[in-house]
C-alpha positions in Angstrom: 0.0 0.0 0.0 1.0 3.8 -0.7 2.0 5.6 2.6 0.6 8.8 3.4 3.8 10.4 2.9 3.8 9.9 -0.6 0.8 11.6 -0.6 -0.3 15.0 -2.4 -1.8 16.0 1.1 1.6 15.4 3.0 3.1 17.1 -0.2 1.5 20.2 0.2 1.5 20.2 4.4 5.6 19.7 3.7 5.2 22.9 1.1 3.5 25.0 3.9 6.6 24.0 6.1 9.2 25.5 3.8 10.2 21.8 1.6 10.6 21.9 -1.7 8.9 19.0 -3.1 10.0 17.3 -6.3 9.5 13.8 -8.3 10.9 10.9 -9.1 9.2 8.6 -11.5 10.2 4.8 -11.2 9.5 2.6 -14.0 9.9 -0.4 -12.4 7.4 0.3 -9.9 5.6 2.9 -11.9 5.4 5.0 -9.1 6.0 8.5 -9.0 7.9 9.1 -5.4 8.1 13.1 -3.4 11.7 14.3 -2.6 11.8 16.4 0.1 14.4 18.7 -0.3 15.3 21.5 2.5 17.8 24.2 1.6 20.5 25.2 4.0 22.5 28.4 3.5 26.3 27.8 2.8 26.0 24.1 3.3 23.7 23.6 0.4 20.4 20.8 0.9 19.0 18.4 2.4 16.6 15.6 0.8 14.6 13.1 2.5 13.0 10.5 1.4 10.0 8.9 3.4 8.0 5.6 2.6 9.6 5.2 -0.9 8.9 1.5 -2.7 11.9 -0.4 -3.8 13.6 -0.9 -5.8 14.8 2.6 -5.0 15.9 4.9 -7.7 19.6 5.4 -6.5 21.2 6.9 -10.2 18.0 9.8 -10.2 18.3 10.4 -6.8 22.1 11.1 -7.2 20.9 13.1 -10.1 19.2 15.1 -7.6 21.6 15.5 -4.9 23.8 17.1 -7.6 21.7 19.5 -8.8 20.3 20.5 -5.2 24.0 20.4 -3.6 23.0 17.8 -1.3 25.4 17.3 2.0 23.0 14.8 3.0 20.5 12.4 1.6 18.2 10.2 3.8 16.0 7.3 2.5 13.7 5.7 4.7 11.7 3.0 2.9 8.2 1.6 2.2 9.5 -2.0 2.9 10.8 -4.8 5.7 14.3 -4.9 3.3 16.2 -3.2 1.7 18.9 -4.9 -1.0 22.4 -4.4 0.2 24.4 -5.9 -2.8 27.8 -4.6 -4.3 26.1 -3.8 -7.8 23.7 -1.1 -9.0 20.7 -2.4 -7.0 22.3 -2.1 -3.4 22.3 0.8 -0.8 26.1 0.4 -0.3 27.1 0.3 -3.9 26.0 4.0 -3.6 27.8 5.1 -1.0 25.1 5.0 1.5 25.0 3.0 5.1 22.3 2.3 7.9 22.1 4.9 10.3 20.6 5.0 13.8 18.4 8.1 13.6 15.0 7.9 11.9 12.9 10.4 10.8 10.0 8.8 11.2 8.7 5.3 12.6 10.4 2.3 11.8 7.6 0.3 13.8 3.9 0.6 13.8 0.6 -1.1 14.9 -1.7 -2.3 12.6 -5.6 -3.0 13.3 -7.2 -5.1 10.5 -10.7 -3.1 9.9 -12.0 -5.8 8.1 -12.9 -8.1 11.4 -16.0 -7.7 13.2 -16.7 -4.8 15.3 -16.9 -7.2 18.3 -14.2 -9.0 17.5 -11.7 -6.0 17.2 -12.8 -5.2 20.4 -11.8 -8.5 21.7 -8.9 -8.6 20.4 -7.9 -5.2 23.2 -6.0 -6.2 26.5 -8.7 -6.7 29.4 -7.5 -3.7 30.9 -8.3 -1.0 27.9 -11.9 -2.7 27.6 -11.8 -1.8 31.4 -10.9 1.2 30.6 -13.3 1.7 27.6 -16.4 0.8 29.7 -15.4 2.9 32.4 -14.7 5.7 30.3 -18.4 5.6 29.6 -19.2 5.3 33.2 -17.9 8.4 34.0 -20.2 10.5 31.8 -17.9 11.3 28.7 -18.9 11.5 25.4 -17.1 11.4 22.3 -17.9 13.3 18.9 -16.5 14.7 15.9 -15.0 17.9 15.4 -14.8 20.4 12.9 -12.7 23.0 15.3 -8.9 22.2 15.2 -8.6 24.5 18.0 -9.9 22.4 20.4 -7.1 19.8 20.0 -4.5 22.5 20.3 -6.1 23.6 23.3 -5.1 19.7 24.3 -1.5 19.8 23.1 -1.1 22.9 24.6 -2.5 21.4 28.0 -0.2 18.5 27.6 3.8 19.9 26.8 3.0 23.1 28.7 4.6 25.6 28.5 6.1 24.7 25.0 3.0 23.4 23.6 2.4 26.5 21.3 5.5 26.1 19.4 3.5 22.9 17.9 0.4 24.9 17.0 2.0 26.1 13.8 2.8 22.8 12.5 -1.2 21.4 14.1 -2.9 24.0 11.7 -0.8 23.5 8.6 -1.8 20.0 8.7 -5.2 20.5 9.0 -5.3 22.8 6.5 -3.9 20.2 4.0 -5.8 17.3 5.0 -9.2 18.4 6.7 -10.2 20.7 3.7 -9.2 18.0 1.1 -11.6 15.7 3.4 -8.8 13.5 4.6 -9.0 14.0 8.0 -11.3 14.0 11.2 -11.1 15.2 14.6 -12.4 13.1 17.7 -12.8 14.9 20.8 -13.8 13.6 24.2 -15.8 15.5 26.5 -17.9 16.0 30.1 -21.1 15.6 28.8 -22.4 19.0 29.1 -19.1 20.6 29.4 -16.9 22.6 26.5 -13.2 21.6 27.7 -11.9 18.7 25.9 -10.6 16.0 27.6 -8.8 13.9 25.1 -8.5 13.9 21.1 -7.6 12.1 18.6 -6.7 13.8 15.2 -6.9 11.2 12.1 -5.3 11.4 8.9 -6.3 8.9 5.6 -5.0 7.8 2.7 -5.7 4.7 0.4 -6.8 2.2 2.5 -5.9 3.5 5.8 -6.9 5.5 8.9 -3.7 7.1 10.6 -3.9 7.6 14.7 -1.3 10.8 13.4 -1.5 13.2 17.0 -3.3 12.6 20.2 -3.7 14.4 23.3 -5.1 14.4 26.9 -5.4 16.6 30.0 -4.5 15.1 33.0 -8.3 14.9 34.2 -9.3 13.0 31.1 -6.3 10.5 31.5 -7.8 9.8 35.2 -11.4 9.6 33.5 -9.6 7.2 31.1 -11.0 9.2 28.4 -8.1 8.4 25.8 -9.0 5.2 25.1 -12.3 5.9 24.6 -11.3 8.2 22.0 -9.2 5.3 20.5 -11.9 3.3 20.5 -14.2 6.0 18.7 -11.8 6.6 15.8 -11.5 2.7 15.1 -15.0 2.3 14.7 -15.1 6.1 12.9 -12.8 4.7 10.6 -14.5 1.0 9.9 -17.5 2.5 9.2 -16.2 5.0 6.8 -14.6 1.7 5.2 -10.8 1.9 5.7 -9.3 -1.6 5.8 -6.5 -0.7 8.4 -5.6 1.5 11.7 -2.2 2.7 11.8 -1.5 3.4 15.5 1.8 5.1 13.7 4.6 4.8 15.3 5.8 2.5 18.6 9.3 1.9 20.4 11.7 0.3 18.6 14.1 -1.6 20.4 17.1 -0.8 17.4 16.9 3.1 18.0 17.6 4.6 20.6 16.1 8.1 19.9 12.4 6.1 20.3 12.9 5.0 23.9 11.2 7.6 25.5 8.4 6.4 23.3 8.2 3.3 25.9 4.7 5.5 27.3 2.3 5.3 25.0 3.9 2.7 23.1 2.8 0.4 25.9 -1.0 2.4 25.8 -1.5 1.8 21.9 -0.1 -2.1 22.2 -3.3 -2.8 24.3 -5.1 -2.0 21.6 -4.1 -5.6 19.9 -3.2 -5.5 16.1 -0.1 -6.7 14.5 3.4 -4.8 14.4 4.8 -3.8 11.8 8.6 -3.3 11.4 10.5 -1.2 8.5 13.6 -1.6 7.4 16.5 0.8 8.9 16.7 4.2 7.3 19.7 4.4 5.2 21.8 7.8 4.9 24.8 9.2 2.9 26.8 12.3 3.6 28.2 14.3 1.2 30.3 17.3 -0.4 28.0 20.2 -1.8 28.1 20.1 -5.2 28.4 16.2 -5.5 
């Protein structure tokens, strides 16, 4: 399946962030793949690659790098492998290597959609359909929401006082997602009350629903409104007939740079599903101008 950062939504929320976006076409895929390109005064670019399908396009890419002044290229692949062979189809033929710091998650969660509502819920940990049913006990009630505010409200509640250096970035990506109708905000609340409690901001593409941010205050942790919320966008996005729930993103044992992730890594495993695991990112370093 195409990951949502190959998608003309991401493309244009990395456009409102300041990347230049460009294309490769691969024949032998036929897919046509976004570079991510950053430009860095005196030192020349960046590019990034994210979610790419092998085989990867190693000659254009170079092509790139050259014409950008690349210092640095990272590739982080749609795939469990990547080919590391001494002729034109491996990483290190290239001059690139793995490299311990990934952009984005090398390990995920995936819900199959397809199951029976009852069934998915099942398949949670005893304690999250605890928490589920007494989540409803305690008078909250969960609904859609059309007002991105109200989750930055949340993430601002959460990393205070740094939380508005994130509202920004929140609004770009609504911006490019919500008003293209690929996304949906689920808020939790007192019933009868206007604070949110807990949220859960979607993003879709193809086939799948993405659990991309989410956020709680402290009350609605101890009213165990999160999962709830969880539980709300997973039948949200069955019935609007996605086939998978990406929790996006869990620890990953081979970085180190996702250990603090341990949190709510453990909170989205109750959730059941299968993990996924990527292949390391790969990277090569380079002279401007190469």
């Amino acid at each position: 399946m195409c990951d949502i950062r190959q998608s003309g939504s991401y493309k244009s929320f990395m456009e409102s962030l300041g990347w230049k976006v460009v294309h490769i076409y691969n024949k032998k895929n036929k897919t046509n793949n976004s570079v991510f390109i950053r430009t860095i005064p005196i030192l020349g670019s960046f590019i990034k690659i994210l979610r790419i399908k092998p085989p990867i396009p190693y000659a254009k890419i170079s092509e790139l790098a050259q014409k950008f002044r690349a210092f640095k290229i990272q590739i982080e692949a749609d795939s469990v492998v990547l080919a590391d062979t001494p002729d034109k189809n491996g990483y290190t033929y290239w001059g690139y290597k793995k490299t311990e710091n990934p952009l984005i998650p090398t390990k995920t969660i995936l819900i199959d959609l397809s199951k029976n509502q009852e069934k998915i819920f099942q398949s949670f940990s005893p304690e999250k359909r605890r928490a589920i049913r007494r989540a409803g006990k305690n008078k909250l009630e969960v609904k859609e929401s059309a007002d991105i505010e109200e989750f930055i409200f949340l993430k601002n509640s959460q990393l205070w006082p740094f939380g508005f250096l994130l509202s920004g970035e929140i609004k770009k990506l609504w911006k490019a997602f919500f008003f293209n109708g690929k996304a949906k905000l689920i808020i939790a609340k007192n019933k009868g009350e206007k604070i949110p409690q807990a949220g859960v901001l979607l993003l879709f593409h193809k086939n799948t629903s993405y659990y991309w941010l989410a956020s709680a205050t402290k009350s609605g942790k101890h009213l165990f409104a999160p999962a709830l919320a969880v539980w709300e966008a997973v039948k949200l996005s069955k019935k609007m007939g996605y086939k998978f729930f990406d929790f996006e993103g869990i620890e990953d044992e081979r970085f180190r740079n996702t250990r603090s992730w341990e949190g709510f890594s453990r909170f989205k495993l109750g959730f059941g599903g299968k993990i996924f695991i990527y292949t390391e990112p790969i990277q090569k370093s380079c002279l401007a101008g190469l």
